[in-house]
LOBA-471462 format. One record per residue (C-alpha): x, y, z. Coordinates in pm, whole numbers, padded with zeros to 5 digits, always signed. Each point is the difference from the previous one (the first is absolute). Layout:
N
XYZ ...
***
This chain:
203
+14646-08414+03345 -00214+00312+00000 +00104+00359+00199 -00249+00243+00125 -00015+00312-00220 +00097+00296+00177 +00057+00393-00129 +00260+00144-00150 +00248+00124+00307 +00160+00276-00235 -00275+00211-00147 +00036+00205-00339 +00258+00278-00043 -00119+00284-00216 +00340-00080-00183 -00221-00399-00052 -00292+00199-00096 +00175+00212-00235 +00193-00263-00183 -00336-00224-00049 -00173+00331-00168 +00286+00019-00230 +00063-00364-00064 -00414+00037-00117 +00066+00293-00204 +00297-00212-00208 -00254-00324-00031 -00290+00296-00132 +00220+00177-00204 +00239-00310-00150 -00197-00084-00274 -00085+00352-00117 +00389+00063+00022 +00101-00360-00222 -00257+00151-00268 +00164+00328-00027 +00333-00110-00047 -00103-00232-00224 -00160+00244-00174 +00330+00244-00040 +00207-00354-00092 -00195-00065-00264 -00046+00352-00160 +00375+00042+00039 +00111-00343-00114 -00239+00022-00309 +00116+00361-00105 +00367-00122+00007 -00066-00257-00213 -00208+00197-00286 +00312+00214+00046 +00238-00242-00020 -00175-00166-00345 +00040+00351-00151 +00383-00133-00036 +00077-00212-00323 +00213-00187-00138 +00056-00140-00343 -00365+00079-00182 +00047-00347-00206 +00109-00316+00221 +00005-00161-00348 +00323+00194-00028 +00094-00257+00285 +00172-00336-00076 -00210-00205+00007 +00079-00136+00403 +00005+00320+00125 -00310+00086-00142 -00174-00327+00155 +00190+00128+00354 -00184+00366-00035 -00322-00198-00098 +00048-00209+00303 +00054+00330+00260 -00265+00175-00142 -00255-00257+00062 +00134-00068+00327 +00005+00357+00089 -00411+00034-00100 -00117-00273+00186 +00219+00108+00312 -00112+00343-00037 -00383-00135-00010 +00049-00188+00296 +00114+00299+00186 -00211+00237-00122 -00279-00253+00100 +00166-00048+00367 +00052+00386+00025 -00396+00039-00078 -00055-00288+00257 +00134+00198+00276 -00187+00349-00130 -00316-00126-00014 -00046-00277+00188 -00108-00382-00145 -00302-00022-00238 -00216-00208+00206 -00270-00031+00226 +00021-00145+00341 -00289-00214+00076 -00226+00138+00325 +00068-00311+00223 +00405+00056-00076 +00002+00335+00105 +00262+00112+00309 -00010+00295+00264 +00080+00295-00231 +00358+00053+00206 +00092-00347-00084 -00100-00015-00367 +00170+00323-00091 +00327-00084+00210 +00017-00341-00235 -00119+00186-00298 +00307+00259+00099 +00225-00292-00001 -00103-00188-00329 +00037+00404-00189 +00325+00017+00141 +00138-00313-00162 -00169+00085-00309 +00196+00317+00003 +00349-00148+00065 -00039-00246-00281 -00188+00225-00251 +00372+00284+00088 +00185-00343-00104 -00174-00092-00262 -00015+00373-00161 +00369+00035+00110 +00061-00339-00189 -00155+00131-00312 +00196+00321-00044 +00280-00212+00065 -00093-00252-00302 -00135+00328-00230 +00405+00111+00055 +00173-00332-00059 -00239-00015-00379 +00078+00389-00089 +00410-00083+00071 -00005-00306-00170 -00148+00177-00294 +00262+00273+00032 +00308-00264+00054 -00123-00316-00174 +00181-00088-00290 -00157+00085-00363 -00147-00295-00219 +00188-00009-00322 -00062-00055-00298 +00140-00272-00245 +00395-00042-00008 +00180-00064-00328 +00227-00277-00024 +00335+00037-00297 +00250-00260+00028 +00349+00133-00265 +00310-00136-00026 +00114+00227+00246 -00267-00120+00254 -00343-00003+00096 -00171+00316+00095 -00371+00039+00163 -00214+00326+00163 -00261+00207-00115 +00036+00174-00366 +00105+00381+00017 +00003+00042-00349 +00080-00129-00382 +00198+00193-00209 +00229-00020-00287 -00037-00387+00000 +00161-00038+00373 -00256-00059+00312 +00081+00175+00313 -00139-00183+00335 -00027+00122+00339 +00199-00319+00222 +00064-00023+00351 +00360+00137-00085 -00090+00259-00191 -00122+00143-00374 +00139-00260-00245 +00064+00076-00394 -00095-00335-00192 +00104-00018-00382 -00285-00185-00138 +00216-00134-00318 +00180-00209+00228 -00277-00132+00200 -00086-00391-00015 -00297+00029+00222 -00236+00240+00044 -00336-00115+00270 -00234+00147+00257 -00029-00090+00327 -00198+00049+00338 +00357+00071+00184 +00357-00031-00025 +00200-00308+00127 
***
């Protein structure tokens, strides 16, 4: 069924006028807005980060048993490829896509720039995440080489009538073996000792 066309009963306000100038002055300036705050993110978000690498921990991981070490390995490589992803994302929504559109794909300059506008400002959340998730990995590799347990090296094992003793050799002196155990600094007489052998840790 089809109905005449007929004209508008309620003409424009000036309040109507003035709210479709302004809704055009957001779609002309969106895209030019999206670029500069992307901009700002990603100068901010990239000088926190060469700040935040100025922190160290540990200057040898190898100092690191040996599973720690792997976990700092681990967070470190995670952290670089999160922080390239971002870093890419965060130049995404600076600069725009490297790529030309071909001449028959081309839209009405409003249109393209309003989707354009739309695809930066995705790029932007997720390159903020990303970069967020990196600092957050860089921190979690520097505490684990602050906290992480040192690797040790190889335990002594001395089995005497009294017992059997193993830890880490302090010292030998005077024909007696002092060792560094789990309860404490232990005094070995090495005349009495019926086995004497090295091993990778204590039982």
């Amino acid at each position: 069924m089809s109905r005449p066309l007929s004209a508008d009963p309620s003409p424009a306000t000036p309040a109507d006028l003035r709210l479709a100038q302004e809704r055009d002055r957001l779609l002309r300036t969106e895209l030019p807005r999206v670029r500069e705050a992307a901009t700002a993110w990603r100068n901010g978000l990239l000088a926190a980060l060469v700040a935040f690498s100025l922190i160290r921990g540990r200057s040898d991981v190898g100092q690191l048993a040996e599973r720690w070490a792997v976990v700092v390995g681990v967070l470190l490589a995670a952290a670089l490829l999160t922080g390239a992803a971002g870093a890419l994302l965060l130049l995404r929504a600076a600069h725009g896509r490297p790529a030309v559109t071909s001449a028959n794909e081309l839209l009405p300059p409003s249109v393209g720039d309003h989707i354009e506008a739309l695809d930066s400002a995705q790029a932007l959340r997720r390159g903020i995440s990303l970069t967020l998730g990196c600092a957050l990995l860089l921190l979690s590799a520097v505490a684990t080489t602050w906290y992480g347990p040192e690797r040790t090296g190889p335990m002594t094992q001395v089995t005497t009538p009294v017992g059997t003793f193993c830890g880490s050799t302090v010292r030998i002196a005077h024909g007696t073996l002092v060792l560094k155990t789990a309860a404490g600094e232990v005094t070995v007489d090495l005349a009495r000792a019926s086995s004497l052998r090295a091993s990778s840790a204590c039982p």
